[in-house]
TORPA-4810 file (N, C-alpha, C, O; in nm, 3 decimals):
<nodes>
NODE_1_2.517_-0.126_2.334_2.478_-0.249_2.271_2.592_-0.348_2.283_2.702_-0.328_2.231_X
NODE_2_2.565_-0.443_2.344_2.708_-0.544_2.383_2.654_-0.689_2.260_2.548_-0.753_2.260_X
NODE_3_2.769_-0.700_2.172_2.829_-0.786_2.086_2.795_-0.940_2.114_2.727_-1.012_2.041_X
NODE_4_2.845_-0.968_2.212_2.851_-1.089_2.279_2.935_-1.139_2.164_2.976_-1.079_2.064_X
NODE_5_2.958_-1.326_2.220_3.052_-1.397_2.126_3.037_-1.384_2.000_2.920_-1.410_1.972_X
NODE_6_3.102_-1.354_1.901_3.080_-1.361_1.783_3.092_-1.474_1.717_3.028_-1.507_1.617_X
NODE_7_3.201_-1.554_1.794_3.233_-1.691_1.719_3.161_-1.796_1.778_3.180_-1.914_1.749_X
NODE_8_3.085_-1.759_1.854_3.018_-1.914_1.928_2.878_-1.799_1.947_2.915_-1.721_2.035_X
NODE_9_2.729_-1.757_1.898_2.671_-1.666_1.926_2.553_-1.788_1.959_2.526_-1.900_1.915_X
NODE_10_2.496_-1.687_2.071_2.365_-1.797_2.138_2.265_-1.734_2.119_2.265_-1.614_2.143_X
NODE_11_2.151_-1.799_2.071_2.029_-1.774_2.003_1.874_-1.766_2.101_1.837_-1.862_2.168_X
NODE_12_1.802_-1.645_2.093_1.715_-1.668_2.189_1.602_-1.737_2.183_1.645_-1.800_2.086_X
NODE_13_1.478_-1.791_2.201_1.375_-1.858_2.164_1.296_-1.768_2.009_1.286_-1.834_1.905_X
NODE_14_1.270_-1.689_2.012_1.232_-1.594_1.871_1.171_-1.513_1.902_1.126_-1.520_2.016_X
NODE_15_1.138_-1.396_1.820_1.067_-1.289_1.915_0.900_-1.382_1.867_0.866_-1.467_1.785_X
NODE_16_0.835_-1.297_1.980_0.710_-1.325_2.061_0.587_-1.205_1.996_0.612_-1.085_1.987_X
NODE_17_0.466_-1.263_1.959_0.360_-1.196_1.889_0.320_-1.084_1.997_0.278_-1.108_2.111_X
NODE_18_0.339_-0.965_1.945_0.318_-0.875_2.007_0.195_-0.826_2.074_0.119_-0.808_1.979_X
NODE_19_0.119_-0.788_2.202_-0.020_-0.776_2.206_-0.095_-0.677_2.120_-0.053_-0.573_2.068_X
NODE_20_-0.167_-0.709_2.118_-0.298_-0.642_2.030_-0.410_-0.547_2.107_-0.479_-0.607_2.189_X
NODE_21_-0.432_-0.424_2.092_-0.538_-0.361_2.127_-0.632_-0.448_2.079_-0.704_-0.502_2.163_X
NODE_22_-0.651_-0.482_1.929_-0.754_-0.534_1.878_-0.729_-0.734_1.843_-0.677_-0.795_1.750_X
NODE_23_-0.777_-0.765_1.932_-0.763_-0.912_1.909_-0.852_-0.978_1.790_-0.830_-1.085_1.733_X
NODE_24_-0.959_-0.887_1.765_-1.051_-0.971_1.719_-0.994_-0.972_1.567_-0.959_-1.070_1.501_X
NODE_25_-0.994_-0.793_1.523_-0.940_-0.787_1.384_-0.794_-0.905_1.370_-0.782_-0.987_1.278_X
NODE_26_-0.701_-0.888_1.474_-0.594_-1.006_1.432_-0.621_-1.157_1.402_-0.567_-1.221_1.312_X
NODE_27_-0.733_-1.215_1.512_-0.812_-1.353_1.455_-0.848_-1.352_1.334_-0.839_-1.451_1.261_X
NODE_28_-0.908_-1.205_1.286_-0.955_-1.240_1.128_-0.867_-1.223_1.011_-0.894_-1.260_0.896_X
NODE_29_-0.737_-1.151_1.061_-0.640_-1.140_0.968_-0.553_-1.297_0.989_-0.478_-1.333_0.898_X
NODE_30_-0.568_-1.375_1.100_-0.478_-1.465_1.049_-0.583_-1.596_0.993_-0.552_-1.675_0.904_X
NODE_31_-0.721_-1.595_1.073_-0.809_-1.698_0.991_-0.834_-1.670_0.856_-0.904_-1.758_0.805_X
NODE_32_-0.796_-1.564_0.766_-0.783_-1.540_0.665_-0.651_-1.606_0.597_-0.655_-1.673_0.493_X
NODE_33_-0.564_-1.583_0.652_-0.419_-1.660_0.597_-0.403_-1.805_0.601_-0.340_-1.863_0.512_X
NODE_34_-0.461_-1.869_0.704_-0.475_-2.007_0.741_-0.574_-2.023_0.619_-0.538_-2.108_0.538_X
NODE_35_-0.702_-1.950_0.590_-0.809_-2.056_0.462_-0.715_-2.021_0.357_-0.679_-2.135_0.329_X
NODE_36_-0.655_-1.952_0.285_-0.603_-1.883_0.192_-0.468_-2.027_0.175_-0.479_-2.127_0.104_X
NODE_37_-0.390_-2.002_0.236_-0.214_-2.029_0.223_-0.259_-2.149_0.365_-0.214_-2.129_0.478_X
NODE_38_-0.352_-2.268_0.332_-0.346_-2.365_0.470_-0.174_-2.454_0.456_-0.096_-2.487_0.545_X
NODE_39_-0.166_-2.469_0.334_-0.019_-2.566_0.333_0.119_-2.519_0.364_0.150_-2.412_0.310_X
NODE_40_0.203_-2.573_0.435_0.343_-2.492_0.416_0.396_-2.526_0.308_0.345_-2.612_0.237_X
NODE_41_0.517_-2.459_0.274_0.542_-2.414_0.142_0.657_-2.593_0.114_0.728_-2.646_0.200_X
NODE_42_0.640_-2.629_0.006_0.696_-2.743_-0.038_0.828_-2.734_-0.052_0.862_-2.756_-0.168_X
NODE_43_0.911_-2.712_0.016_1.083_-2.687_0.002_1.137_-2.775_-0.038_1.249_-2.765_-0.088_X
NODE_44_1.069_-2.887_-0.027_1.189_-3.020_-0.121_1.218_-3.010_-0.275_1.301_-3.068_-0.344_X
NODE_45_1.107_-2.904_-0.309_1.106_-2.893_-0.484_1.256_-2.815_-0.490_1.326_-2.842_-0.587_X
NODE_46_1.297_-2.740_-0.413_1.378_-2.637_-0.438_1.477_-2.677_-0.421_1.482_-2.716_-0.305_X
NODE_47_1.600_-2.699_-0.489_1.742_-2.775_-0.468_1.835_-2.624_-0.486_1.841_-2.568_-0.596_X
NODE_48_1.907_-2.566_-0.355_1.938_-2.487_-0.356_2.116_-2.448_-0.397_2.171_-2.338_-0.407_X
NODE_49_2.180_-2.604_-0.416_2.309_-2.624_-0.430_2.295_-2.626_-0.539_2.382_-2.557_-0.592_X
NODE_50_2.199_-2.691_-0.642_2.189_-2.735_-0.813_2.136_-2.645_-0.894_2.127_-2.531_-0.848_X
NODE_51_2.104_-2.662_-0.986_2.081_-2.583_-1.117_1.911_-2.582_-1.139_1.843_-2.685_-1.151_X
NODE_52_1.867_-2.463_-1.142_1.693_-2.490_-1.103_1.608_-2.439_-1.239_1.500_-2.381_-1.253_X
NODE_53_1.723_-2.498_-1.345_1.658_-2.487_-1.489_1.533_-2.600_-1.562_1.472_-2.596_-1.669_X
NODE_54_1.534_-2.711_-1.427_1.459_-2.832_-1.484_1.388_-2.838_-1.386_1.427_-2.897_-1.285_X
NODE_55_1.242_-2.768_-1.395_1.133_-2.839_-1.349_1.062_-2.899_-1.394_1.019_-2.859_-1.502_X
NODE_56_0.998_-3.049_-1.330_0.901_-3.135_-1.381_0.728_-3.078_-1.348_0.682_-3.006_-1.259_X
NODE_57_0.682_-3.127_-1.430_0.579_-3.064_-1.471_0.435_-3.109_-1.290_0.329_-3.054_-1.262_X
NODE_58_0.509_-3.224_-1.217_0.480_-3.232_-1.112_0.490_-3.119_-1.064_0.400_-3.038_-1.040_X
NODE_59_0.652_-3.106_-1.042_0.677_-2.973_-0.946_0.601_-2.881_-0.989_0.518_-2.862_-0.901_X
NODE_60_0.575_-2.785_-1.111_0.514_-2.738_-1.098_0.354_-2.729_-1.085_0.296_-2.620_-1.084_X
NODE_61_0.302_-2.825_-1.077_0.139_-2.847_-1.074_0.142_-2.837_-0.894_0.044_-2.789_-0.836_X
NODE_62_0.248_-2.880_-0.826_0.260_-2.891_-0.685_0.254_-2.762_-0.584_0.214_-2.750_-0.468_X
NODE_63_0.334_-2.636_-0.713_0.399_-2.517_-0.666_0.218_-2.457_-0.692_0.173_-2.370_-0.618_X
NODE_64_0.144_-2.509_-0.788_0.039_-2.410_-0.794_-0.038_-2.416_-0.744_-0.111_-2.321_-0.717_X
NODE_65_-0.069_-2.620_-0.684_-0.157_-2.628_-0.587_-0.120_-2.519_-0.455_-0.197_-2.439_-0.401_X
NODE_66_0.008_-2.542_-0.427_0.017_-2.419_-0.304_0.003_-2.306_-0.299_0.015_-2.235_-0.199_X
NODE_67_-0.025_-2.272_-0.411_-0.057_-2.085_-0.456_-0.225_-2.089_-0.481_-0.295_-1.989_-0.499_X
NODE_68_-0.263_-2.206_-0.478_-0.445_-2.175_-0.587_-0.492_-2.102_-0.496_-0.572_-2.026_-0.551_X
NODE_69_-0.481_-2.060_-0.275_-0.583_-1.952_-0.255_-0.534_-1.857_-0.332_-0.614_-1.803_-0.409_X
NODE_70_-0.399_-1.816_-0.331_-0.375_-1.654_-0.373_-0.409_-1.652_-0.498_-0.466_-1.547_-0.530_X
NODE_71_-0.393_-1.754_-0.610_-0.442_-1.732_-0.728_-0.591_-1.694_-0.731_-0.635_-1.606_-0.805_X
NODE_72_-0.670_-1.768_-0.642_-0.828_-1.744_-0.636_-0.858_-1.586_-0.589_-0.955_-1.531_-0.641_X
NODE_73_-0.809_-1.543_-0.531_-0.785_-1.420_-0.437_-0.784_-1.331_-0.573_-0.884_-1.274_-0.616_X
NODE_74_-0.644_-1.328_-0.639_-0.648_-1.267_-0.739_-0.742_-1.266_-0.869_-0.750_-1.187_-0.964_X
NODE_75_-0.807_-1.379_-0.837_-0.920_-1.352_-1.005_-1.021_-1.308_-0.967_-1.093_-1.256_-1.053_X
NODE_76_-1.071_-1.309_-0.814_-1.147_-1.244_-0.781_-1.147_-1.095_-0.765_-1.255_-1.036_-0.767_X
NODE_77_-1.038_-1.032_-0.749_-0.978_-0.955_-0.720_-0.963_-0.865_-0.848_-0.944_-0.745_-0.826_X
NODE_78_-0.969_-0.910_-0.990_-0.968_-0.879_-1.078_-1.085_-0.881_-1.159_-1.100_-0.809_-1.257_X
NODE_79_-1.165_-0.960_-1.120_-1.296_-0.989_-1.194_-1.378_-0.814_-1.061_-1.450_-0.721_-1.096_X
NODE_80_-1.328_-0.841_-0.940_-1.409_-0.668_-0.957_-1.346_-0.549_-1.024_-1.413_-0.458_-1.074_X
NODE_81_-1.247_-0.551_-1.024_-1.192_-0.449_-1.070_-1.231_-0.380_-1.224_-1.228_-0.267_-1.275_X
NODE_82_-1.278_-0.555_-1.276_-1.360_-0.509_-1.436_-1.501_-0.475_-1.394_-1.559_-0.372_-1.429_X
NODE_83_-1.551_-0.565_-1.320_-1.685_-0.572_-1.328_-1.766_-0.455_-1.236_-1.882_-0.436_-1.273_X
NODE_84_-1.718_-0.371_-1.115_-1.734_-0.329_-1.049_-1.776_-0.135_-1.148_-1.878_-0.065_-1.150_X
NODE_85_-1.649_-0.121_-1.207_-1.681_0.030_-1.299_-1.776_-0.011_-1.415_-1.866_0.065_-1.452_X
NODE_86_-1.754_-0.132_-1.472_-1.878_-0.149_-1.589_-2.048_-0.137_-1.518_-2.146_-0.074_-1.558_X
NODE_87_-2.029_-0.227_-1.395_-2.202_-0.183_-1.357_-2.200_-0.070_-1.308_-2.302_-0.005_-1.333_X
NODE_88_-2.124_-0.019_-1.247_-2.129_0.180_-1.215_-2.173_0.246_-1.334_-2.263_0.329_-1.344_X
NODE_89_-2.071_0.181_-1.458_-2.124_0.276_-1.558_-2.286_0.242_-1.641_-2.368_0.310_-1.703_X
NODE_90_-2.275_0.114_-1.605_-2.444_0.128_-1.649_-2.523_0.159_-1.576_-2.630_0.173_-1.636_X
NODE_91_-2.534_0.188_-1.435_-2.649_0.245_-1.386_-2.661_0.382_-1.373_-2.762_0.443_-1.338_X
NODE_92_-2.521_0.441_-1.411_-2.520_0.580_-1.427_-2.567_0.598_-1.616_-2.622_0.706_-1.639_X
NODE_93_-2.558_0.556_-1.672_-2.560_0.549_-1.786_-2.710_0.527_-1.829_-2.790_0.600_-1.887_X
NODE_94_-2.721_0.399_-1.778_-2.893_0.329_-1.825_-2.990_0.376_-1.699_-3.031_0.286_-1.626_X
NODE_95_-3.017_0.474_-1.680_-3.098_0.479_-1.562_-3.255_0.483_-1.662_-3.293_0.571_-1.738_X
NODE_96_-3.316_0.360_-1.627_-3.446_0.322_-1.673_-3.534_0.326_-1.560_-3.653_0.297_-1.574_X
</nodes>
């Protein structure tokens, strides 16, 4: 494994999406991420030299607009998790 310059180091273009046996499942794993997370992430909120004890109530209404797919994801996500064993248990339960 050769080092190269350490003090002057040259950078390659980035690694490259690897091929896929399955193309189709990867279209649907990333058209899933694109409806979900469409915005990039708001980095100007984040002041990384300063003190990040004061957020305005913007920033955060801003930080949640960029989270509401995953938040949606998750209540859905949770609303089966209740709702899914309660109707199991009533049709095992109430069989009319």
């Amino acid at each position: 494994m050769e080092l190269g310059n350490i003090s002057e180091p040259t950078y390659s273009p980035g690694p490259e999406a690897p091929g896929s046996s399955t193309p189709g499942l990867v279209a649907m794993a990333h058209g899933f991420l694109r409806l979900v997370q469409p915005n990039p992430l708001p980095v100007e909120l984040f002041n990384f030299g300063q003190s990040q004890s004061e957020f305005k109530e913007e920033d955060i209404h801003e930080l949640l607009l960029y989270e509401l797919g995953f938040l949606v994801c998750a209540a859905i996500g949770l609303l089966f998790i209740i709702l899914v064993p309660l109707v199991g248990c009533c049709f095992c339960c109430c069989r009319c």
